[in-house]
N, C-alpha and C positions, 0 to 999 in steps of 0.2 A: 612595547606595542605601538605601532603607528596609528591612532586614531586618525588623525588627518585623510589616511587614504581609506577609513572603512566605513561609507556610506551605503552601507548594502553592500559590501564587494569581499568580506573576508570568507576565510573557509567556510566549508560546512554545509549543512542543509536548514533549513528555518521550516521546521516543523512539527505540525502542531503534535502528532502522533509518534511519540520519538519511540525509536526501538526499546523494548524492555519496560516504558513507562505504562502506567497502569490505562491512561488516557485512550494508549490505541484499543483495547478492551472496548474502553467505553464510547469510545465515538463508533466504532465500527458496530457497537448494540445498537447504536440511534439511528443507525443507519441501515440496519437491517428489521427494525421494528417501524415500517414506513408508514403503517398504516394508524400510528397513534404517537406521533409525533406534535408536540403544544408545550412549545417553547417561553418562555416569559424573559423578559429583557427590561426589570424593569429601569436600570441606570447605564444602558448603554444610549450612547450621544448618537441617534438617529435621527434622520431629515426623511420625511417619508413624499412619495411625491404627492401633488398636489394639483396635478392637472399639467404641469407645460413639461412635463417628460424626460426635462435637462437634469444629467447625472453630475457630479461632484465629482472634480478630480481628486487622485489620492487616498491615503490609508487613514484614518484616524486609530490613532494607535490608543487603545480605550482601557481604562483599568477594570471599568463600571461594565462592560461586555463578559458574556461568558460565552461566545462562541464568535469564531469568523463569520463574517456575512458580506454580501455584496450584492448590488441590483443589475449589477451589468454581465447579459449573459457571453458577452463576445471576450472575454477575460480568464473565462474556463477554457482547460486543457483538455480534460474530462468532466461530460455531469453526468451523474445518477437522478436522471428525472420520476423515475417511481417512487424516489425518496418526498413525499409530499407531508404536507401536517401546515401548522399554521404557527404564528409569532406574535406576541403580543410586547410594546415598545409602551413603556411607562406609561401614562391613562390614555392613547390611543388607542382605537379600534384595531382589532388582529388584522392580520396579515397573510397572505397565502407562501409557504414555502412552496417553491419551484424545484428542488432538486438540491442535491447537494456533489461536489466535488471535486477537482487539483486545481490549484494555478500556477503556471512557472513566469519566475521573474526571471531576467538578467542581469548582473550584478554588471559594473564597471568593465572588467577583466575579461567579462565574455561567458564566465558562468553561470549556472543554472542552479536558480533553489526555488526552491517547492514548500506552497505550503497547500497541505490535506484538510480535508471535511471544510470547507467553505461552504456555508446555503446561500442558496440564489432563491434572494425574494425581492421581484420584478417592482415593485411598490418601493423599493428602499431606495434614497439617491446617493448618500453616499456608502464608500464603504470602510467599514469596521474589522481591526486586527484586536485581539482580544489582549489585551497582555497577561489575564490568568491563564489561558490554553497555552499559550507559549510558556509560563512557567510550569505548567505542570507540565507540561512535555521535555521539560530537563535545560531549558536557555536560562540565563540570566536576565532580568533586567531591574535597571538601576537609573535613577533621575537624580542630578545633580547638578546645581547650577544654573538651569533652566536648559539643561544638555538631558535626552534621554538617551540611554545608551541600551545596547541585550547584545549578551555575549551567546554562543551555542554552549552545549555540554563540554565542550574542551577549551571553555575558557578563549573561544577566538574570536572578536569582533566581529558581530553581524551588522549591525544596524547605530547608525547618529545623527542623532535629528534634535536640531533647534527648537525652543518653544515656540511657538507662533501666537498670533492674534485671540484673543479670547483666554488662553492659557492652553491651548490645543498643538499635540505633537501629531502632524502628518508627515505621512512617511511619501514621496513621489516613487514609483517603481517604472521599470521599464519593463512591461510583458514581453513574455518568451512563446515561441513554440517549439514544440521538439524537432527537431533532425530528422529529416530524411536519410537512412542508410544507404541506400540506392545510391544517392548523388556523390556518396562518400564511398563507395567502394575501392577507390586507388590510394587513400588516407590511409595507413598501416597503424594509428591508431588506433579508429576507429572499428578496422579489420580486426586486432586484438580485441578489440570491446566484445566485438560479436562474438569470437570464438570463446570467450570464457564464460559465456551465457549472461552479456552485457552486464559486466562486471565496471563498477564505477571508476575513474580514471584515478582516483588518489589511492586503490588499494593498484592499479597496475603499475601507478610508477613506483610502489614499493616491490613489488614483483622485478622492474627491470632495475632500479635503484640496488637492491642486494642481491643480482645475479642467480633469481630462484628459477629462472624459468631460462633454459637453452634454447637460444634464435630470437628471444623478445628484445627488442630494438629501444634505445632509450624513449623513452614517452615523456613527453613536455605539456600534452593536451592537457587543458582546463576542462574540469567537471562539467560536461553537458549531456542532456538526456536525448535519445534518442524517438521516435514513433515508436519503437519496439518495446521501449523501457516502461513507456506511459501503460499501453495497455496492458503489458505483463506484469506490473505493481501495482493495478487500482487495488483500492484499498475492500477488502471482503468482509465479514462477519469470523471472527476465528472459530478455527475447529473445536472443539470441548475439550477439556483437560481429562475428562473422562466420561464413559461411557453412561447414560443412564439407567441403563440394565446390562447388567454383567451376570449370566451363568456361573453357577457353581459346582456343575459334574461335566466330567470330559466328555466330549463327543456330545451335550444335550443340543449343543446349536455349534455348525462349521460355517468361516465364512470362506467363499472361494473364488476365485478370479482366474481367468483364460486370459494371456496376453501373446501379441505376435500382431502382422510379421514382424519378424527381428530382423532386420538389414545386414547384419551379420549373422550367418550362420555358425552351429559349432562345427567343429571336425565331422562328428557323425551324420551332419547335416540336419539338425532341428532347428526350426527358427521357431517353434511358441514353446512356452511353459505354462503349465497347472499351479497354482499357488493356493491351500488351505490353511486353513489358519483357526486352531481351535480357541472358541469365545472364552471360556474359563480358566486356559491351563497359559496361552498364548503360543503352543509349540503351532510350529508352521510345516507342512510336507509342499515337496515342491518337484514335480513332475517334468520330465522334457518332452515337447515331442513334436516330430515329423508334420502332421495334419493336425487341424481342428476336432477332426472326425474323432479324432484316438480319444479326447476327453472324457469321454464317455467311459472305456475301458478304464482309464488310467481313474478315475475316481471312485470306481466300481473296486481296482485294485488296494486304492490308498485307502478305500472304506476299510475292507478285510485285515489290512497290516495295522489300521489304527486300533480296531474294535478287539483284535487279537492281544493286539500290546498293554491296554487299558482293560480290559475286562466288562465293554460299556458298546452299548449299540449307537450308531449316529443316528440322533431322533430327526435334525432339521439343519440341512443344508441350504446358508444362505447366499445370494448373489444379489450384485447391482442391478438385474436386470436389462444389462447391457447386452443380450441377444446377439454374445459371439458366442455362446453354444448351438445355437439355431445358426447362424448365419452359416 
């Protein structure tokens, strides 16, 4: 492994919310509970301002931290400003959270990595990388020497940073913004990017690397995000692993959905479909049709074949209220 060339520059994503780890759960509750949000910090190394407004370059890479933070709002990619609540920093007075959300660094090479749930609280000078959110997000990191090192989950050199003054590891980054697509349209990389529904650059050159894909051109591009990627990845609240009420007779409750137009039509020429879905059993009926107007008939129809088949009246047909039966 070439330490020498990985000051922030090897593979990978540096973040805090790694896939599969228990963290994105939890950060994305913090983040969706905004309204009771009271934070305590009591051993991270915060400088809070003090009247003259000047921010602190760099990261302080903190062990005594339990979340990223930062006071500088021109550093976010994205922020979630209804994410509000307050911080309290060892026996200082709290602090107002401003929002929480991405920032992209540039690594050497030209790539982009990302780190998630950062709060933005405008009173802080400098700013704080957690080193327990990074481990629990699947990195490694390891101080030796007076060298701190963090690997990502595959063991690849992220981050080396010297001790410095006081016994303090800052990390200096270079901020990123995303890509403009637009400007990049004659780039046949980035054109691949887009058609696999901004698919990240190291699974496409495995794609053209073992010849899985006919007409995909070698790809050389380094890992960077697009405007399209940022907004289409903020980070959400996850959906429930399951339902908190779940029916136990067929047909007591249907849920049902109308979708269309379909830009392709079939043979027969329908472009929407009926989609039901019974709450208890999970069998699904799934209608084609012509107009909007038909749905009417055609649930009137799948009522009859359901209730016939099951021996059970449909008590309560539900929808999102999304008003394409009316439209």
């Amino acid at each position: 492994m070439d330490e020498d060339a990985a000051a922030f520059v090897a593979h990978g994503f540096l973040e805090l919310d790694a896939e599969g780890s228990c963290s994105k759960a939890k950060a994305s509750t913090l983040c969706a509970k905004t309204a009771c949000l009271d934070l305590k910090e009591p051993r991270a190394r915060a400088y809070l301002d003090t009247g003259n407004g000047e921010k602190l370059d760099g990261w302080y890479l903190d062990c005594g931290a339990t979340h990223h933070v930062t006071g500088r709002r021109e550093l976010f990619t994205d922020l979630d400003t209804p994410a509000r609540g307050s911080v309290r920093f060892d026996d200082e007075p709290k602090v107002e959270i401003h929002g929480v959300g991405s920032i992209i660094f540039e690594a050497k090479n030209g790539e982009h990595r990302v780190l998630h749930n950062v709060y933005f609280i405008p009173a802080l000078r400098n700013s704080i990388m957690s080193l327990g959110q990074l481990d629990e997000g699947g990195s490694k990191v390891e101080i030796e020497h007076g060298v701190l090192r963090i690997w990502d989950r595959h063991l690849r050199l992220l981050v080396k940073v010297q001790r410095g003054a006081n016994r303090l590891y800052i990390l200096h980054l270079n901020q990123a913004k995303p890509l403009c697509l637009t400007t990049r349209k004659d780039d046949q990389a980035w054109r691949w990017h887009e058609r696999y529904g901004h698919l990240h650059f190291d699974a496409l050159r495995q794609l053209s690397k073992n010849d899985m894909v006919r007409g995909l051109p070698t790809i050389t591009h380094v890992g960077q995000l697009c405007n399209t990627c940022v907004l289409a990845k903020h980070r959400r609240a996850p959906f429930p692993a399951e339902a908190e009420y779940r029916t136990q007779e067929p047909l007591k409750l249907v849920h049902g959905d109308l979708c269309g137009l379909i830009s392709s039509a079939t043979p027969s020429g329908r472009r929407y479909f009926l989609l039901l879905v019974d709450d208890a059993t999970r069998y699904m009926w799934v209608a084609l049709l012509t107009t909007k107007d038909a749905a009417v008939n055609a649930i009137k129809h799948l009522q009859a074949v359901a209730e016939k088949g099951s021996g059970c009246n449909l008590q309560v047909l539900h929808t999102d209220n999304g008003r394409e039966f009316t439209a």
